[in-house]
DSSP file (Angstrom, degrees, kcal/mol; ACC not computed):
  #  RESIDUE AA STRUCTURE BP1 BP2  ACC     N-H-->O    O-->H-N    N-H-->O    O-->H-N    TCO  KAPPA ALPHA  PHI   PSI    X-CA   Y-CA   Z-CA
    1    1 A X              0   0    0      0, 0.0     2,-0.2     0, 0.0     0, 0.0   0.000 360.0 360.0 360.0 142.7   89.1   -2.9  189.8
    2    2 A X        -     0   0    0      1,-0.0     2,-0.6     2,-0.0     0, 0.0  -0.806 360.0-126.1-111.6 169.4   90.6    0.0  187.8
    3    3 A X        -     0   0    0     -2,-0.2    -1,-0.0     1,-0.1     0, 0.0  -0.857  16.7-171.6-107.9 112.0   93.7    0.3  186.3
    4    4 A X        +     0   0    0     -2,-0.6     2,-0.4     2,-0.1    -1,-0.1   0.297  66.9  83.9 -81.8  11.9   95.5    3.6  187.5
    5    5 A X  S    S-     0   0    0      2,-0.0     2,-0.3     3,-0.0    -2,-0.1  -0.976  74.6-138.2-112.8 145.8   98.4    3.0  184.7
    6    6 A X        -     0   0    0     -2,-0.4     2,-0.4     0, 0.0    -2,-0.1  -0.728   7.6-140.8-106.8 144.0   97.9    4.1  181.2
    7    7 A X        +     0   0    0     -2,-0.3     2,-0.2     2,-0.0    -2,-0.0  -0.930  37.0 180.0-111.3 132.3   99.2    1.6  178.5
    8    8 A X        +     0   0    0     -2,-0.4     2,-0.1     2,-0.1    -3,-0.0  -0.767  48.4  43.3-138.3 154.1  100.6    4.3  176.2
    9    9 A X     >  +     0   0    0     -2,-0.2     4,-2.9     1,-0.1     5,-0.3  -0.003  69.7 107.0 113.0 -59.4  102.3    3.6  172.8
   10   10 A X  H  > S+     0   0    0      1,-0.2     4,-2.4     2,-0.2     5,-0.3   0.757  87.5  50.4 -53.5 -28.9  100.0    0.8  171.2
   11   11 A X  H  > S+     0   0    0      2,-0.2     4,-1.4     1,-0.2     3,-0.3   0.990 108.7  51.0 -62.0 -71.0   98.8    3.8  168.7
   12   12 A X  H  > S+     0   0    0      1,-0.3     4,-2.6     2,-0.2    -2,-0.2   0.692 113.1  40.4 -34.4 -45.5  102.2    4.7  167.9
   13   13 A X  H  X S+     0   0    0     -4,-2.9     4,-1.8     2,-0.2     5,-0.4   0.841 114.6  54.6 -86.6 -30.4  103.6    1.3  167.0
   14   14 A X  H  X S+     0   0    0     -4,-2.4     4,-1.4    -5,-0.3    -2,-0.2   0.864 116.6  44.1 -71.4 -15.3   99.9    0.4  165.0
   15   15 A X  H  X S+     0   0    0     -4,-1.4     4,-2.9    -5,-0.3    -2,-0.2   0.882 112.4  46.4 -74.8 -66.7  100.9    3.7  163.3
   16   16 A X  H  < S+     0   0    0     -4,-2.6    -1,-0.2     1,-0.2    -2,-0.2   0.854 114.4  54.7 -26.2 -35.0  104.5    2.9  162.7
   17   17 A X  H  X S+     0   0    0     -4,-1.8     4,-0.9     1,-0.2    -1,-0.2   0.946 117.3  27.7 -75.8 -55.3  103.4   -0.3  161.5
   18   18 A X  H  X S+     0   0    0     -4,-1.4     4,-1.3    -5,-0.4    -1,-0.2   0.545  95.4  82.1 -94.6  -0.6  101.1    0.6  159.0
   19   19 A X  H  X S+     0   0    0     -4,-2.9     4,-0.6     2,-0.1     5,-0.4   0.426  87.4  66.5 -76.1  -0.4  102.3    4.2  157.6
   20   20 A X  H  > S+     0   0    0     -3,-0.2     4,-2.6     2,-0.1    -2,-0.1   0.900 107.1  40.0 -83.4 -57.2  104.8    2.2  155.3
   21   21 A X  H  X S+     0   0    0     -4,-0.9     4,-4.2     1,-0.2     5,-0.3   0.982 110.4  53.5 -44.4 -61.3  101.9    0.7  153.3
   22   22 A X  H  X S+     0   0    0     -4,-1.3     4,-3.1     2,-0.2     5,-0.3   0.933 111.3  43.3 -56.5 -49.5   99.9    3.3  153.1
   23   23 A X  H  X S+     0   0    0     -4,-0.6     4,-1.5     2,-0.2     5,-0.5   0.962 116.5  55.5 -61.2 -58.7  102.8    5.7  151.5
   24   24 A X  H  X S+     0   0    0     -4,-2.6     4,-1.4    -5,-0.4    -2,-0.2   0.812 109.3  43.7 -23.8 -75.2  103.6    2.5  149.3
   25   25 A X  H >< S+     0   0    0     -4,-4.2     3,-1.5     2,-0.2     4,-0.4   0.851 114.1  50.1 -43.4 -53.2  100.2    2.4  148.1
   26   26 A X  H >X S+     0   0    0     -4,-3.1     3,-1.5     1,-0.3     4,-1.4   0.944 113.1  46.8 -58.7 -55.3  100.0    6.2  147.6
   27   27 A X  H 3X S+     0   0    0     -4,-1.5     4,-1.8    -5,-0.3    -1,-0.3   0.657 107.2  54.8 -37.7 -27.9  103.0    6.3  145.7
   28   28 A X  H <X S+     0   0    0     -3,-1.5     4,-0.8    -4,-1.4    -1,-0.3   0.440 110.5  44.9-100.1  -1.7  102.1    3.5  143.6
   29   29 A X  H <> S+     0   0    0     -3,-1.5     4,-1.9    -4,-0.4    -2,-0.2   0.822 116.0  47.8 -87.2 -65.4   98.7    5.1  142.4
   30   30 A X  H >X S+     0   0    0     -4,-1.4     3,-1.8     2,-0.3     4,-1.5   0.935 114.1  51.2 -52.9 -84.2  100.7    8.5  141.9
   31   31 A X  H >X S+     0   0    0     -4,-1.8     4,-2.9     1,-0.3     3,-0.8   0.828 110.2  44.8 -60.1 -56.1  103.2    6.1  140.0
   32   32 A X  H 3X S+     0   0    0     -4,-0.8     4,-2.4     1,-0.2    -1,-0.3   0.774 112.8  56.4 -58.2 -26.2  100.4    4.6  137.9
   33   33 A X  H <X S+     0   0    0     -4,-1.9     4,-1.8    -3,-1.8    -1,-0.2   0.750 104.7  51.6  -1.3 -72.8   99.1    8.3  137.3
   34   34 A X  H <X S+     0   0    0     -4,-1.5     4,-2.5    -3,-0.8    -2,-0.2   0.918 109.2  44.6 -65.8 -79.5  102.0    9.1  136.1
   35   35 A X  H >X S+     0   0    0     -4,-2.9     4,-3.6    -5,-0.2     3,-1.8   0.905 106.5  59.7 -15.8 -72.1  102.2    6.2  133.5
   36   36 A X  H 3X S+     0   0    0     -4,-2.4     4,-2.4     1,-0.3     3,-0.2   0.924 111.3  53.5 -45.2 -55.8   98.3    6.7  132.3
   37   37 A X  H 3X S+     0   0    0     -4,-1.8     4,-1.5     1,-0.2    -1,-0.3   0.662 106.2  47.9 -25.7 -52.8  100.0   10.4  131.4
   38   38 A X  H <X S+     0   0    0     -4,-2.5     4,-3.6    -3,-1.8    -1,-0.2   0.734 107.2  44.7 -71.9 -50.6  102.3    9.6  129.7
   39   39 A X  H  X S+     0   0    0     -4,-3.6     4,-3.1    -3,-0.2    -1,-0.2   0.871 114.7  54.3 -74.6 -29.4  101.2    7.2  127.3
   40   40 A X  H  X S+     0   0    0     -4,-2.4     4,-0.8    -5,-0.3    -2,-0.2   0.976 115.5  43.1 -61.0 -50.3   97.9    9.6  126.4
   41   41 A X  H >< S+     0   0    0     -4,-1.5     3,-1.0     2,-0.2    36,-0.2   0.907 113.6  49.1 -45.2 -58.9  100.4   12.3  125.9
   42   42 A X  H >< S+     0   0    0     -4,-3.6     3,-2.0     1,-0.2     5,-0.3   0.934 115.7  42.0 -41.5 -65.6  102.6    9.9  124.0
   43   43 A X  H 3X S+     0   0    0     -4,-3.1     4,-0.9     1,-0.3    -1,-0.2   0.610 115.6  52.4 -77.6  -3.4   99.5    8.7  121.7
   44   44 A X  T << S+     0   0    0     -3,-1.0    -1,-0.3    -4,-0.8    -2,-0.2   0.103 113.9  44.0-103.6  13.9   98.1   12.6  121.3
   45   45 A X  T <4 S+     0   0    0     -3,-2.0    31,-0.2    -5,-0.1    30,-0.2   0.103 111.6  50.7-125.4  18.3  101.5   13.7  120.2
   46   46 A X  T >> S+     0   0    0     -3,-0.1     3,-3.2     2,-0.1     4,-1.8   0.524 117.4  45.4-137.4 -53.7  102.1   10.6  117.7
   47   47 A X  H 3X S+     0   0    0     -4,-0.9     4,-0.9    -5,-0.3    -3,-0.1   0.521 107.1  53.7-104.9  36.2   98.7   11.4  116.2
   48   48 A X  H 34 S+     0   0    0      2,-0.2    -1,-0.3     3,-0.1    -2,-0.1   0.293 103.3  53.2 -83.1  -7.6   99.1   14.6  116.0
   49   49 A X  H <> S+     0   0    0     -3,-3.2     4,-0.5     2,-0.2    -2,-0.2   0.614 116.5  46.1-118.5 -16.3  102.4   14.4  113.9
   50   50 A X  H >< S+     0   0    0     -4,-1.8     3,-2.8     2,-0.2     4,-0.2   0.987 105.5  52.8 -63.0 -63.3  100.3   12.0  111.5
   51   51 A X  T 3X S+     0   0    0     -4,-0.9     4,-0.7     1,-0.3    -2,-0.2   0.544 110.9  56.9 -72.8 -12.9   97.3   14.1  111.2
   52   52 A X  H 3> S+     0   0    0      2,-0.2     4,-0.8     1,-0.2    -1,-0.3   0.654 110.6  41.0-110.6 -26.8  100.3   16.8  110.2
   53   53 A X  H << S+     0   0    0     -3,-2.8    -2,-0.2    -4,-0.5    -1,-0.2   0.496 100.7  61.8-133.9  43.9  101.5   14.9  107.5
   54   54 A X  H  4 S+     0   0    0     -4,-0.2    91,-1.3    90,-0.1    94,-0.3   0.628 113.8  41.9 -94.6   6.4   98.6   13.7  105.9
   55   55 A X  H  < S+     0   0    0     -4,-0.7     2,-0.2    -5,-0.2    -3,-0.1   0.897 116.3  57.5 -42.4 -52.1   97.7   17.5  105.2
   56   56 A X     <  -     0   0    0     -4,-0.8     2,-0.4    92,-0.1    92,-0.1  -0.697  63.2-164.9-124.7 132.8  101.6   18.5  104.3
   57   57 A X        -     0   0    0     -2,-0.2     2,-0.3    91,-0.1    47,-0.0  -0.815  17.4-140.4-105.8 173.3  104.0   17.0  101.5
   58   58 A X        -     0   0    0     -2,-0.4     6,-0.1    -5,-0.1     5,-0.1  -0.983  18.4-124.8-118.7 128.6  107.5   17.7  101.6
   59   59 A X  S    S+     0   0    0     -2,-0.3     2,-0.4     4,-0.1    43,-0.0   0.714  99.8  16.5 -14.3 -45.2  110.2   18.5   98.9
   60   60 A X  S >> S-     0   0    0     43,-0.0     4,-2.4     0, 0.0     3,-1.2  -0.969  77.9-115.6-171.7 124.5  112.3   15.4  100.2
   61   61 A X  H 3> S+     0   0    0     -2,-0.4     4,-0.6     1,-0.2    -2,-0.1   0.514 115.1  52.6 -58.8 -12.7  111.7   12.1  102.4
   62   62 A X  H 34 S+     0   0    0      2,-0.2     4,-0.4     3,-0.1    -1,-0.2   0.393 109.3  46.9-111.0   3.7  114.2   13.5  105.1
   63   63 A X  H X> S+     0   0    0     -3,-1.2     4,-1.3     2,-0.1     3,-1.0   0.829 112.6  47.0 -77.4 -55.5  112.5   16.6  105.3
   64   64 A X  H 3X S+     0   0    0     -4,-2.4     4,-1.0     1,-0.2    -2,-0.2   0.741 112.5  55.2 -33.7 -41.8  109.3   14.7  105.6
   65   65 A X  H 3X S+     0   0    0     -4,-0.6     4,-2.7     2,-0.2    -1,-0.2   0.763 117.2  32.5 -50.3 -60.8  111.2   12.5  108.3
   66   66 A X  H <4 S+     0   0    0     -3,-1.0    -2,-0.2    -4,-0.4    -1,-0.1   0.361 117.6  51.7-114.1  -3.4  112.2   15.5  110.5
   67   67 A X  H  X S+     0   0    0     -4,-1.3     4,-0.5     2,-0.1    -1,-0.2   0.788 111.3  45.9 -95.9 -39.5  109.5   17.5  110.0
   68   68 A X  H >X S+     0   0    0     -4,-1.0     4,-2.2    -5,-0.3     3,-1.1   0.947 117.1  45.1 -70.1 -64.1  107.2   14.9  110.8
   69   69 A X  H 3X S+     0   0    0     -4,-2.7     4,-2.7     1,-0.3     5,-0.4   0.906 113.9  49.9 -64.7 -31.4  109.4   13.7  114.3
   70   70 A X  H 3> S+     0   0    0      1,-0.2     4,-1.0     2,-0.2    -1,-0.3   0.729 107.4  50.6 -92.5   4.8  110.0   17.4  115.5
   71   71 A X  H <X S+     0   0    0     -3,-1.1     4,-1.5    -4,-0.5    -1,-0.2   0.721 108.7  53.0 -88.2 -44.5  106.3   18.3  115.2
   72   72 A X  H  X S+     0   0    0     -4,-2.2     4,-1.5     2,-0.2    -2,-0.2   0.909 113.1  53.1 -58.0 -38.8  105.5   14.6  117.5
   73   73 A X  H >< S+     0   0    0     -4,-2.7     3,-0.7     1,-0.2    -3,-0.2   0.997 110.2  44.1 -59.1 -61.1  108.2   16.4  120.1
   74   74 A X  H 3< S+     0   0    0     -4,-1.0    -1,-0.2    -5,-0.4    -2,-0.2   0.558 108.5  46.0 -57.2 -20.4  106.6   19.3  120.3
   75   75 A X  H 3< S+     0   0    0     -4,-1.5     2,-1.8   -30,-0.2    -1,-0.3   0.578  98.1  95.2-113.7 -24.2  103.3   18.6  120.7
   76   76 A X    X<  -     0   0    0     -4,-1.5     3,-2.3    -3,-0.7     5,-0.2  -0.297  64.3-164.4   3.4  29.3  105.1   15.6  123.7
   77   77 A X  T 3   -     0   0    0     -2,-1.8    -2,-0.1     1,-0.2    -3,-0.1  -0.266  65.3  -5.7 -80.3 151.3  104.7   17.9  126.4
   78   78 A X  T 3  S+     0   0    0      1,-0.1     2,-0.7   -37,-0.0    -1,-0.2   0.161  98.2 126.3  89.2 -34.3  106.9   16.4  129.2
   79   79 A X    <   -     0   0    0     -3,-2.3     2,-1.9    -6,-0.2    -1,-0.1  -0.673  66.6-130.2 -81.5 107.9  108.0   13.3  127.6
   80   80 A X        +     0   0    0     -2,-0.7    36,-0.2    36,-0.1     2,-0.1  -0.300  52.6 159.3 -80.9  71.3  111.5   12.6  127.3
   81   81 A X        -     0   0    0     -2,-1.9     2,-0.2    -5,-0.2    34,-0.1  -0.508  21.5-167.1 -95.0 172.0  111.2   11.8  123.4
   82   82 A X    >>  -     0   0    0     -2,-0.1     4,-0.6     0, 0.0     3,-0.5  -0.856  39.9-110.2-122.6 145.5  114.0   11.9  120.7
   83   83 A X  G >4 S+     0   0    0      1,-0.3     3,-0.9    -2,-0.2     2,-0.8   0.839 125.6  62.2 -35.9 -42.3  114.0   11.8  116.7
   84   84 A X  G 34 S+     0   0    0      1,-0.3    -1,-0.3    29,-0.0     3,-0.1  -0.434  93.8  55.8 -89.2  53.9  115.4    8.4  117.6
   85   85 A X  G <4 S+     0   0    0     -2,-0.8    29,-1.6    -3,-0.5     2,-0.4   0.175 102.6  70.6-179.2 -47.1  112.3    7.4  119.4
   86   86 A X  E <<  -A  113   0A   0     -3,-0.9     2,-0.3    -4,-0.6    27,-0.2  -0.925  55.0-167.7-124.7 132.4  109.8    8.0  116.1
   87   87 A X  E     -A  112   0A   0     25,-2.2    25,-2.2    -2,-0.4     2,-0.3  -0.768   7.9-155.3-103.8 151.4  109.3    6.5  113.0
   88   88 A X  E     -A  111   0A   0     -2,-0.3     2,-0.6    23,-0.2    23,-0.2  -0.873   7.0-173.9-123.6  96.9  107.6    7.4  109.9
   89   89 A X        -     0   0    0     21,-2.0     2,-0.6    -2,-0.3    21,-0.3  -0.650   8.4-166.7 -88.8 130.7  106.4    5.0  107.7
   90   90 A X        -     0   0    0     -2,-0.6    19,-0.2    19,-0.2    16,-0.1  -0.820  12.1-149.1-124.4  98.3  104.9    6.3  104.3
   91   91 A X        +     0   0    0     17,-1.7    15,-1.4    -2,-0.6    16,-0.8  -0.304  28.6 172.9 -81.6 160.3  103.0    4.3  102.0
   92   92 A X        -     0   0    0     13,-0.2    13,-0.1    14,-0.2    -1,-0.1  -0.985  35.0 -84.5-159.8 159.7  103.6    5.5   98.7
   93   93 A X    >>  -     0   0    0     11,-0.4     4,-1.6    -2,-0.4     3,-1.2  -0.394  33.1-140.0 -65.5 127.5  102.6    4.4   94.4
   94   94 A X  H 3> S+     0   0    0      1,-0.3     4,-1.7     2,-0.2    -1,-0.1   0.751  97.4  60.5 -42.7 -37.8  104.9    2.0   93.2
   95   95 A X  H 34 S+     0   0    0      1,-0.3    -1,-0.3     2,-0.2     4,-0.1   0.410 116.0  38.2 -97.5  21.2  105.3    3.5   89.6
   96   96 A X  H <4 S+     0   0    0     -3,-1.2    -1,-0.3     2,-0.1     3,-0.2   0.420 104.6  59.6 -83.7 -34.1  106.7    6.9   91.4
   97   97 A X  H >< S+     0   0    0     -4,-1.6     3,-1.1     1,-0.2    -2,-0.2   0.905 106.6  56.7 -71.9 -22.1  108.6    5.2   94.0
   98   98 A X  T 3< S+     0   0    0     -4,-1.7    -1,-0.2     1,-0.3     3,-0.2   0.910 117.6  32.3 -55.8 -46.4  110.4    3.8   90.3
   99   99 A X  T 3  S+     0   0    0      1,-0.3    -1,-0.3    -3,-0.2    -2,-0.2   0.002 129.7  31.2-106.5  34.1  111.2    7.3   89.2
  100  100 A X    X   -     0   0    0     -3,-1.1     3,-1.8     1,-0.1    -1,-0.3  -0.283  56.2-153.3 174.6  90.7  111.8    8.9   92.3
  101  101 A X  T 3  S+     0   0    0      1,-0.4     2,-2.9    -3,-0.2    -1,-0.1   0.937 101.7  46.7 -54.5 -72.4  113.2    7.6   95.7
  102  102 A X  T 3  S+     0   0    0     -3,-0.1    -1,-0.4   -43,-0.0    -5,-0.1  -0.154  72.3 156.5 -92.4  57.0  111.2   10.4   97.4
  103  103 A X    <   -     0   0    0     -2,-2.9     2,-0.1    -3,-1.8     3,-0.1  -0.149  44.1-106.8 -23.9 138.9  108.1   10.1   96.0
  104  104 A X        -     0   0    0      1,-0.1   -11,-0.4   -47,-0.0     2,-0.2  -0.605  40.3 -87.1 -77.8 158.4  105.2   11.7   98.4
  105  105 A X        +     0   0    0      1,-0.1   -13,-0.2   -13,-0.1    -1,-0.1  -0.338  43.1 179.2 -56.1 126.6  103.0    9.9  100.0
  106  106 A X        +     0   0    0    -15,-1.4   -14,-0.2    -2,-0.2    -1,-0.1   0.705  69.0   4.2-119.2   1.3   99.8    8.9   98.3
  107  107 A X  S    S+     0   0    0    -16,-0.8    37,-0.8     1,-0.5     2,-0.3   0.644 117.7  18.2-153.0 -16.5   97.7    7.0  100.2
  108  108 A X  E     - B   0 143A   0    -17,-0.4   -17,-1.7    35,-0.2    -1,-0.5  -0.954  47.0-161.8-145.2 146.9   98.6    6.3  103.9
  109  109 A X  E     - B   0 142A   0     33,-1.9    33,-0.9    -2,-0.3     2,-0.4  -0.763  16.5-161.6-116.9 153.4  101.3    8.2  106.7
  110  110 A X  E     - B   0 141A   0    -21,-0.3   -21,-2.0    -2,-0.3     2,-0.5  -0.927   8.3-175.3-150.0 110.1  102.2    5.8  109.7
  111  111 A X  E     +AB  88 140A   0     29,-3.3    29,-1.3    -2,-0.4     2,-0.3  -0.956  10.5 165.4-118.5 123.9  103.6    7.6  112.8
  112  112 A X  E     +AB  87 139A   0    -25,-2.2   -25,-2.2    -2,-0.5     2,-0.3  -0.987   6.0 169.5-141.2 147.6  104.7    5.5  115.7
  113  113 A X  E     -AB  86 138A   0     25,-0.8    25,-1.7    -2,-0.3     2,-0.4  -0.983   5.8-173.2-138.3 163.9  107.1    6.0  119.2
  114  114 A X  E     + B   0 137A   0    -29,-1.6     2,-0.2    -2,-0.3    23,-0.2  -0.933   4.0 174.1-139.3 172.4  108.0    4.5  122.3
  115  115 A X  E     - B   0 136A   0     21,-0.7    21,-1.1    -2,-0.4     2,-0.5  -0.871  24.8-111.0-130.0 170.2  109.7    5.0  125.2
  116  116 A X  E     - B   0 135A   0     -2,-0.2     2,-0.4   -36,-0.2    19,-0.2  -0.949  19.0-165.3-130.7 133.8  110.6    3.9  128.3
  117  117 A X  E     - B   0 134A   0     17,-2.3    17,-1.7    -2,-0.5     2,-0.6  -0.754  10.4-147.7-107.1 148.7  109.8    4.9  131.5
  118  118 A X  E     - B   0 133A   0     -2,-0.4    15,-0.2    15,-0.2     4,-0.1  -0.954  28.6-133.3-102.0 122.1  111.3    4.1  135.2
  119  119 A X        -     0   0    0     -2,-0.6   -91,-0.0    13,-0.5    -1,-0.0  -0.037  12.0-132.3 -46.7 156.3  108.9    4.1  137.8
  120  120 A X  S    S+     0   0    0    -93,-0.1     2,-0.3     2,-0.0    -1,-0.1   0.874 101.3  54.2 -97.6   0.0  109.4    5.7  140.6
  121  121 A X  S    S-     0   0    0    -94,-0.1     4,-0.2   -93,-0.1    -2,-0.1  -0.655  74.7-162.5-107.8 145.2  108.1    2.3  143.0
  122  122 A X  S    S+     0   0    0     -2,-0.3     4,-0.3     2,-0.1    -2,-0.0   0.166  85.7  60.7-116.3   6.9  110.5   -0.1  141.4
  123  123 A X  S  > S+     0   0    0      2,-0.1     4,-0.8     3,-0.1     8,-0.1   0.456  93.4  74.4-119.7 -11.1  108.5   -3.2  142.7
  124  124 A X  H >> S+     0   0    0      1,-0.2     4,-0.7     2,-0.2     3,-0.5   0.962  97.3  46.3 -73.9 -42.5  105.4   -1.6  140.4
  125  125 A X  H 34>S+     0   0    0      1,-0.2     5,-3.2    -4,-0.2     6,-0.6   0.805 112.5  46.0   5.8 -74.0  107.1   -2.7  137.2
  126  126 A X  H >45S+     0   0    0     -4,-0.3     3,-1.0     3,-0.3    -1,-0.2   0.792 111.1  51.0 -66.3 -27.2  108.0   -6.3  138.2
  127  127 A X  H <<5S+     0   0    0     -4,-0.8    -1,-0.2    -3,-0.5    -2,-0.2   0.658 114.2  45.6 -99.6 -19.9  104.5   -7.0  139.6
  128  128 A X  T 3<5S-     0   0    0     -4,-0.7     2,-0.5    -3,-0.3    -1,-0.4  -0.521 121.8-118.1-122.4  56.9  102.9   -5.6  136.0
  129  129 A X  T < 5S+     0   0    0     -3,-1.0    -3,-0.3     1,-0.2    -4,-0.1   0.161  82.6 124.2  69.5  21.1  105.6   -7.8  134.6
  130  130 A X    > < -     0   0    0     -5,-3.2     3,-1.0    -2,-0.5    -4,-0.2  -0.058  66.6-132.1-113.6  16.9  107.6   -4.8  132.8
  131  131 A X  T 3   -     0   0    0     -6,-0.6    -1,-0.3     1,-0.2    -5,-0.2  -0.242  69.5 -27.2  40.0-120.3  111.1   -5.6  134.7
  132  132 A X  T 3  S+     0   0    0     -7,-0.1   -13,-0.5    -3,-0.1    -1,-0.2   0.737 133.7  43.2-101.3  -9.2  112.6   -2.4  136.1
  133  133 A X  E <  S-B  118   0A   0     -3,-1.0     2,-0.5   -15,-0.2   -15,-0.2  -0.907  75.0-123.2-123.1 169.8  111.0    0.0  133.5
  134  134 A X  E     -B  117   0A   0    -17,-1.7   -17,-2.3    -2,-0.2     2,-1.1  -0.856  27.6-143.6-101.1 107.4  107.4    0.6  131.5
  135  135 A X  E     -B  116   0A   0     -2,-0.5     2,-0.7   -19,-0.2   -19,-0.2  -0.777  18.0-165.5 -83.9 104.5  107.7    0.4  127.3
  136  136 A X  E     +B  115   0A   0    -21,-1.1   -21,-0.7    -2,-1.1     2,-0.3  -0.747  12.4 175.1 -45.0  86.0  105.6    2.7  126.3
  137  137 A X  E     +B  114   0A   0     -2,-0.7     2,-0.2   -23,-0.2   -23,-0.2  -0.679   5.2 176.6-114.1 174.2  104.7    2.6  122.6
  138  138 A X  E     +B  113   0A   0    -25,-1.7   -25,-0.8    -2,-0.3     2,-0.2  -0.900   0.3 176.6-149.9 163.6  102.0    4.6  120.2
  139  139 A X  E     -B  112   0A   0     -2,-0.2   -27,-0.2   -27,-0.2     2,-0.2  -0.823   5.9-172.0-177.5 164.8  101.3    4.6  116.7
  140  140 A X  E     -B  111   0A   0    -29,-1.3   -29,-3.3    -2,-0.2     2,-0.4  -0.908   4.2-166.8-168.7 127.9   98.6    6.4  114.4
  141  141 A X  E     +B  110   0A   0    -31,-0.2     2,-0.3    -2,-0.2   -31,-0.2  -0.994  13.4 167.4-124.6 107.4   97.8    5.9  110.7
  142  142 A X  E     -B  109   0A   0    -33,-0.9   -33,-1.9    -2,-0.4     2,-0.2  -0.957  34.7-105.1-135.3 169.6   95.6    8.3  108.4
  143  143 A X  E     -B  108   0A   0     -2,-0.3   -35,-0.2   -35,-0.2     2,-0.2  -0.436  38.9-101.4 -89.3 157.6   95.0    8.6  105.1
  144  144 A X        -     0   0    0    -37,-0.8   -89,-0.2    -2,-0.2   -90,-0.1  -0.550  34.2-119.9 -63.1 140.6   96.4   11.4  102.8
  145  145 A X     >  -     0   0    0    -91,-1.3     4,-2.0    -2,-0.2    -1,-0.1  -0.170  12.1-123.9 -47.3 135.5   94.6   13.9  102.1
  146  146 A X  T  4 S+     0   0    0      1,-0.1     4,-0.3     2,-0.1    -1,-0.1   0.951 119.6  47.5 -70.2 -42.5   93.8   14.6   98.4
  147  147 A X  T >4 S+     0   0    0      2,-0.1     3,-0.5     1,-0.1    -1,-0.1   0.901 116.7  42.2 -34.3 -42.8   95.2   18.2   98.9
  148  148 A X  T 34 S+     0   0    0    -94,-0.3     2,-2.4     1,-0.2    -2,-0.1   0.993 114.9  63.1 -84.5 -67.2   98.8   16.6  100.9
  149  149 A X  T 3<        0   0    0     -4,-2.0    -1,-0.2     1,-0.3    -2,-0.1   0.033 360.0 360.0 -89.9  35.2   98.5   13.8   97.8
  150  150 A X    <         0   0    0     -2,-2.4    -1,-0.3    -3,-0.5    -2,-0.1   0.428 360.0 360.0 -67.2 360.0   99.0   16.0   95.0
């Protein structure tokens, strides 16, 4: 016996059913994407802003400071950084740091940042245990230079 009515539809509802996952998932790839970016960017701009001042001294530890953070911004492309975002830690010879609050650095520069990012899947966060946003951090240590450690 044939059936001379066509059962019409079933496609439509297996689609309906399953195009919500499928965008999830793509979105949540795209979201992790996004992340991986960020933090490479993040960690090529943090040790770029080292590698820049164990070359270079500075007159003055808040020149050193600001020279140091607006060279890690720039080189950030994208990243929604601040001065307040990066640190610079500077190791530096005790029997200068005596006569001279801003001593230069003489043997190691320490550049580090984070951030935080919001995802744009809000359920990717919670499930990689990061509550509703991702803390990004970096940090990058080289030595001074004999030239910068003059």
């Amino acid at each position: 016996m044939k059936k001379t009515g066509r059962i019409s539809g079933q496609s439509l509802i297996e689609f309906a059913l399953v195009i919500p996952l499928i965008l999830l998932l793509v979105i949540a790839f795209i979201d992790l994407g996004r992340i991986i970016y960020f933090h490479s960017a993040l960690s090529n701009a943090v040790r770029e802003g080292s590698r820049y001042a164990s070359i270079n001294q500075f007159t003055s530890s808040a020149l050193r400071e600001t020279g140091i953070q607006q060279k890690v911004i720039d080189y950030a492309i994208a990243l929604p950084l601040t001065p307040a975002n990066i640190t610079v830690y500077c190791e530096r010879n005790l029997a200068l740091l005596v006569k001279d609050q801003a001593a230069p650095c003489t043997t190691y520069v320490t550049v580090s940042a984070n951030m935080q990012i919001a995802p744009m899947t809000p359920f990717l966060a919670r499930i990689l245990g990061g509550g509703n946003t991702f803390n990004i951090t970096a940090e990058s240590t080289m030595q001074m230079t004999p030239l910068g450690a003059n």
